[in-house]
VOGU-3710 file (C-alpha; in Angstrom, 3 decimals, decimal comma):
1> xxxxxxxxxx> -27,621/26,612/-10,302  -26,490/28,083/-13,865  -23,712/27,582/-15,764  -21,862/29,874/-17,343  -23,788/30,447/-20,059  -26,809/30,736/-18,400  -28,419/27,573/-18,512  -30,280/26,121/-15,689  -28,806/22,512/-14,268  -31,370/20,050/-15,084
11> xxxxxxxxxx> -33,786/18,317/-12,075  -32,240/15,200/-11,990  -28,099/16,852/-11,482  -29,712/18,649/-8,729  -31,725/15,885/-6,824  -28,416/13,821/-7,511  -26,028/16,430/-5,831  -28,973/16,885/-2,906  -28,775/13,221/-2,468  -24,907/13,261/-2,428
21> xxxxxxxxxx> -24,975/16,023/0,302  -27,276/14,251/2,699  -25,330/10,748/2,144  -21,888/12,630/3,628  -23,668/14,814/6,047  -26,586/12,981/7,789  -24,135/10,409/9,780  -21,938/13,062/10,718  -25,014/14,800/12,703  -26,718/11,546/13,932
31> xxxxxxxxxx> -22,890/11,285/15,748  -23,349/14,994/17,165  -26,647/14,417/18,464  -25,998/11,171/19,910  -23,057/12,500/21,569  -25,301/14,750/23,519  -27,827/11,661/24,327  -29,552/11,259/27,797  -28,985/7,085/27,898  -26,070/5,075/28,460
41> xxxxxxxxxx> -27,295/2,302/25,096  -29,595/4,659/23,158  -30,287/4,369/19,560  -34,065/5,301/19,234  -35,031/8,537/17,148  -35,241/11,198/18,379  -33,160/10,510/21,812  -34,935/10,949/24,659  -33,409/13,729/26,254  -29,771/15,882/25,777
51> xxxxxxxxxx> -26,957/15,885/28,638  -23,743/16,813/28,098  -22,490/14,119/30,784  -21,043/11,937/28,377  -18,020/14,591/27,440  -17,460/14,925/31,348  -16,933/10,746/31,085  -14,977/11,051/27,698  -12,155/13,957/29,378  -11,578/11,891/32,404
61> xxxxxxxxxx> -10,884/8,480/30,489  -6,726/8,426/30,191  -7,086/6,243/26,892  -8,831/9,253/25,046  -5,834/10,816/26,501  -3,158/8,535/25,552  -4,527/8,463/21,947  -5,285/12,321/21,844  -1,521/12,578/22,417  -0,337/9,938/20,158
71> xxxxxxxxxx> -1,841/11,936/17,478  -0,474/15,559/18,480  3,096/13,591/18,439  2,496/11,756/15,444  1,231/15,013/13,932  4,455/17,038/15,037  7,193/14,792/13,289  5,118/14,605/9,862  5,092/18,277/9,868  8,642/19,002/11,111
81> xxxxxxxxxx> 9,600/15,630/8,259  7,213/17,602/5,799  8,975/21,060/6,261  12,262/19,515/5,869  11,480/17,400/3,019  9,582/20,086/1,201  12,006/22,891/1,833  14,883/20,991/0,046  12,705/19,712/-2,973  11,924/23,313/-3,454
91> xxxxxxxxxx> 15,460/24,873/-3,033  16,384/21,511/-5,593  13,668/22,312/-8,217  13,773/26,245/-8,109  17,721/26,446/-8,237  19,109/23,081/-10,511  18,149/21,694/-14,029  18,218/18,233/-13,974  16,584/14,931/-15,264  12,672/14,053/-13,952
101> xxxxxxxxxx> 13,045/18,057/-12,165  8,879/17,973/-13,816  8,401/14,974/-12,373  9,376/16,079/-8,823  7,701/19,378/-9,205  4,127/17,186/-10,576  4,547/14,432/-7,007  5,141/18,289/-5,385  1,616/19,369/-6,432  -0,131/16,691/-6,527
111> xxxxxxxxxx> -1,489/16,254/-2,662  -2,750/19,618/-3,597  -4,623/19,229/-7,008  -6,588/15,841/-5,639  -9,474/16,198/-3,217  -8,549/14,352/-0,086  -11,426/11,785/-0,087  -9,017/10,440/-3,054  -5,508/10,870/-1,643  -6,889/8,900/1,859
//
C-alpha cells in the first residue's frame, strides 16, 4: 500500500486493516458454510459433511415466506415514498431561493456522503 507520495504504510496500519477485514468477514462465511452443513445441531469445525437440504427445508417454510414478502412490500412503499419525497425536494431546491434551501440540499446528501455501517 503507498500513499501518494510514495511512502510505504507502516506494518502495524496494515496488520490493523488485515485484522479489521477478517473481524467483518469471517462470521459472514462461518454462516455460508454452515448453511450448507450435513447435521440438523452442528457447530463443530470443519462440519462434517455439505448438503444443500437445508435450503429445500428453508423454501417450503411459509414464515420465510410471509417475512420474504413483508420486506418486498415494505421495500416498495419506501421507494415509491422516497421517489416522491425526493423528486419535490429537488424541483424545491433547484427552482426557489429560500431560507435553510443549504440545509435541505446538506439532509439531501447526506445518506450519501456517510458509509452505511453509520447511517444504520
Amino acid at each position: 500500500m503507498r500513499s501518494d507520495r510514495g511512502q510505504r504504510a507502516p506494518l502495524g496500519l496494515k496488520i490493523a486493516a488485515a485484522c479489521g477485514l477478517l473481524f467483518l468477514h469471517l462470521p459472514i462465511l462461518l454462516i455460508f458454510v454452515y448453511a450448507f452443513t450435513t447435521e440438523e445441531k452442528s457447530f463443530v469445525w470443519p462440519p462434517p459433511g455439505l448438503t444443500t437440504q437445508w435450503f429445500a427445508v428453508t423454501w417450503n417454510r411459509p414464515d420465510v415466506w410471509d417475512a420474504l414478502s413483508l420486506s418486498v412490500r415494505v421495500a416498495a412503499i419506501s421507494t415509491a415514498i422516497a421517489l416522491v419525497l425526493g423528486t419535490l425536494c429537488a424541483a424545491a431546491v433547484s427552482q426557489t431561493r429560500f431560507f435553510g434551501r443549504e440545509a435541505i440540499s446538506l439532509l439531501v446528501i447526506l445518506p450519501i456522503a456517510l458509509p452505511g455501517i453509520i447511517t444504520g
